[in-house]
N, C-alpha and C positions, 0 to 999 in steps of 0.2 A: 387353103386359107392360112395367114399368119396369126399364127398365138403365142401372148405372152402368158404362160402360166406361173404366177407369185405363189411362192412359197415349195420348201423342198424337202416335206417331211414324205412322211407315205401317201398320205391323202394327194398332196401337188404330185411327186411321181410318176403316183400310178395313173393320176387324171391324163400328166404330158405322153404316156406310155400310150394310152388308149386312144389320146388325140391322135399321135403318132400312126399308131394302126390303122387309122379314119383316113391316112394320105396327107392329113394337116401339119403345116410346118410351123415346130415350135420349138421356144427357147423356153427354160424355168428362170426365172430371178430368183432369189434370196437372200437372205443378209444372212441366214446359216445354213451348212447342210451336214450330213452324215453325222458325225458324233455330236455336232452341234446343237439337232434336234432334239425336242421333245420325245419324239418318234424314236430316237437311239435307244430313251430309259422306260420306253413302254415293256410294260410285260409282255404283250404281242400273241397274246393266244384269243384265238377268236371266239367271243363273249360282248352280245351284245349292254355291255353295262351304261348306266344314269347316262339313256342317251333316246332322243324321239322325233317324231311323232312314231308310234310304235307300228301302223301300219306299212311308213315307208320304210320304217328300219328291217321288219322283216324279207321286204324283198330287197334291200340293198343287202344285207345281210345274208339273204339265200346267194346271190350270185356271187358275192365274194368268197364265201366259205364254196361254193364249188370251184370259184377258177384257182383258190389257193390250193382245193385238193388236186388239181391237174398238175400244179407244181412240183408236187412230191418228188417225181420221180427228175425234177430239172435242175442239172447240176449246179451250183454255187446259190444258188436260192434261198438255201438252209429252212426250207418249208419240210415238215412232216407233220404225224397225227399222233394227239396224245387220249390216250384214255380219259376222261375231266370226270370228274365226280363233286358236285353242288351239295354241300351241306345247307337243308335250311330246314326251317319249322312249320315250313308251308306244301301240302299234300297235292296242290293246285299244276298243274303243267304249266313250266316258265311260259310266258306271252311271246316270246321268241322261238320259242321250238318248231312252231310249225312247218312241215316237210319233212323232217328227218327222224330218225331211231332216239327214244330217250326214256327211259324206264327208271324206277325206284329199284336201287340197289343196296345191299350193306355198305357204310362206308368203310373205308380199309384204314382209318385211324381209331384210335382209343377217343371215348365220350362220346360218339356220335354216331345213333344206330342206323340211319339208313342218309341216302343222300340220291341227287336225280346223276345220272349217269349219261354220257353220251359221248361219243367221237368227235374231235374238233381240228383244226387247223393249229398249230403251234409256230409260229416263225421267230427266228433267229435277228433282231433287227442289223446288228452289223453288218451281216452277209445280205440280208434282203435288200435293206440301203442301197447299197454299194450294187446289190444286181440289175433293182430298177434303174437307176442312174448310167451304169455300165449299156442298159438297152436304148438309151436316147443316141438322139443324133450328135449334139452337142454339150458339152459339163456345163452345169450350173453356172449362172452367171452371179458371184456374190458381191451383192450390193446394196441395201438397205431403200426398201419402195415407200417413197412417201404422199405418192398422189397415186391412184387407180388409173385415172382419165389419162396419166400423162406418160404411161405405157405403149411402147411400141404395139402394132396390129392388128387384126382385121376386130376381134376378141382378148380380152382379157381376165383370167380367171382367175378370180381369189379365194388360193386357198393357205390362206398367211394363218391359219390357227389364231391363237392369241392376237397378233394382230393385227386381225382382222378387228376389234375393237374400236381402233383409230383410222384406221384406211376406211372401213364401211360406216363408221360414227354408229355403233351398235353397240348399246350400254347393257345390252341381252348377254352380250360376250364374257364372261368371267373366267377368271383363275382359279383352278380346284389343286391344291398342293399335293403332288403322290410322293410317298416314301418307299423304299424297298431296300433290303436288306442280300450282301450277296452272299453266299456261302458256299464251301465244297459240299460236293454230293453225299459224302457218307454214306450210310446205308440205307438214302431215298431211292424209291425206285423210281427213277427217271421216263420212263416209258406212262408215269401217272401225275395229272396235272389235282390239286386238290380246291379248292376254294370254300371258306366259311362265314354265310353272310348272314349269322343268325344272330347278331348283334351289328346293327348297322353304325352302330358308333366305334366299333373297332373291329373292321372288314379285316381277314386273313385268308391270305393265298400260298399256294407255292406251284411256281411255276419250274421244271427244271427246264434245262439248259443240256449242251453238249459235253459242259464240263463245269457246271453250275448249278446252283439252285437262285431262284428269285424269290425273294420271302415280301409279302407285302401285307395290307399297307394301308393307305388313308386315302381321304378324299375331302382334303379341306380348303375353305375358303380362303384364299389368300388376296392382299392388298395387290391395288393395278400397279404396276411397273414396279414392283416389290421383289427384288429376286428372290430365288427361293432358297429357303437354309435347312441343312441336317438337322434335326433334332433327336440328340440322344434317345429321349425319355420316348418316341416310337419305334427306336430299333430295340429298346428293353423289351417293350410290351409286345410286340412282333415274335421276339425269338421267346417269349414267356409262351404262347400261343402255341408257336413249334413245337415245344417241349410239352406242354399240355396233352396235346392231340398225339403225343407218341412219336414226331418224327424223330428218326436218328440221323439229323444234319449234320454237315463235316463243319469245318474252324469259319470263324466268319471271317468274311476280305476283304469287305467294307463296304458303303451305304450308297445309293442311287437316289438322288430326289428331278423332281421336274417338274412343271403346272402342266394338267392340262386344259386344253380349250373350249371350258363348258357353255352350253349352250342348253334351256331346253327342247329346243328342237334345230336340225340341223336346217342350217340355212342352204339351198340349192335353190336358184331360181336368177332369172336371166332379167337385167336391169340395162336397156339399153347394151353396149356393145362388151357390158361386163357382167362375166357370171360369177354371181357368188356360190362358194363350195366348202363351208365352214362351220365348224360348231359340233366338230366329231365327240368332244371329251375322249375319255378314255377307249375312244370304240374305230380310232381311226384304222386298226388294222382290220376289223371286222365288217367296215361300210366300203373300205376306197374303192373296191372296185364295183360296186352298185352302183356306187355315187360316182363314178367317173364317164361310165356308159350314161348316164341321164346327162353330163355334161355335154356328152356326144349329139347327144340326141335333141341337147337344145341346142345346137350350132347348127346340126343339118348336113 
């Protein structure tokens, strides 16, 4: 079967990868790809966040976090596993845990005595980019889709993030502003991912990197077709947070921003000879590959 799949972030990728594997011939469109993306300035560690319906996220979410963990060991990938340790004020087991190891642990920063602990998935977005893309048949096709209908073949699957807004006429679809802050390692241990969400008005993370640290960040609402701008006064309050909690971060190297593609619940579901596949917010690297096989699966 011929498919066009819109959009070239992780979510479109990994969907044309899986088509691909199905024996389906397919092209991607985009009007961006690789550093272009939203997808570039994600932190990329899998963590189901402000993202639903919560019964499909946990098994879109189960299968992605195990085909990431098969990647480990697959060259230029830049997949491995990080230690994650959840700061919060709730004794309750996260709604997404289901299947896997995850227990109440000390947290290993200053101010916060205990935190939920578990194994995750970590990816590198540069290198994963570049590998899903690397495993298609043909490179992206950049070009800006302004009709769905008016799409080459048999299927057409949209997974335009943000705009998917306009393509699908889905005023559900919102912009959510993320900040992050880059830094050298210093003396973080890198092999530990940390996250603090006991103040949901000013969420903090540190995700490292291979030669990095990602400090983050927000999750605000921003204007439609509003680009998105730095804002000092979040990278003060971010590395106020760092410094707080004891990290010892290396020199900062400047700031990451992007919107993501919120939705409250993700849109997957087949509309005549087009599937929509949208609405990951910040959880695209944690669902595409659940959500790609349901794609699969409604083509046949």
């Amino acid at each position: 079967m011929r498919i066009t799949v819109v959009g070239a972030g992780v979510v479109g990728l990994t969907t044309a990868l899986v088509l691909e594997e199905q024996g389906h011939h397919v092209r991607v469109v985009a009007s961006a790809h690789g550093d272009g993306t939203t997808s570039a300035v994600a932190g990329a560690i899998w963590f189901p966040y402000r993202v639903g319906p919560p019964e499909k996220v946990t098994a879109w979410g189960a299968r992605t976090r195990a085909w990431l963990a098969e990647l480990v060991g697959e060259r230029d990938a830049g997949v491995d596993v990080l230690a994650c340790y959840e700061i919060t004020s709730s004794d309750e087991t996260p709604w997404w845990a289901d299947g896997f190891a995850i227990e109440r642990a000390p947290a290993p920063v200053r101010g916060a005595p205990v935190a939920w602990r578990f194994a995750s998935p970590r990816v590198e977005p540069a290198l994963f980019l570049r590998w899903l893309a690397g495993r298609l048949r043909a490179p992206v096709e950049r070009r800006v889709v302004r009709e769905l209908a008016a799409e080459e073949g048999d299927v057409v699957v949209n997974c335009a993030g943000l705009a998917a807004r306009e393509l699908a006429s889905d005023p559900a679809v919102v912009a959510l502003l993320g900040q992050t802050v880059i830094v050298a390692p210093g003396g973080v241990d890198r092999s530990v991912m940390i996250g603090d969400d006991r103040d949901p008005e000013a969420m903090f993370y540190v995700i490292p990197r291979r030669d990095e640290l990602v400090l983050g960040g927000c999750a605000l609402p921003w204007p439609a077709g509003e680009p998105p701008r730095i804002d000092p006064a979040i990278r003060v309050r971010i590395l106020a947070q760092a410094a707080a909690l004891g990290l010892p971060i290396g020199e900062v190297r400047g700031d990451r921003v992007g919107l993501r593609p919120f939705r409250p619940e993700v849109r997957l579901e087949r509309d005549g000879r087009v599937i929509h596949n949208y609405g990951h917010g910040g959880a695209g690297y944690t669902l595409c590959r659940g959500c790609a096989e349901d794609v699969a699966r409604l083509i046949g």
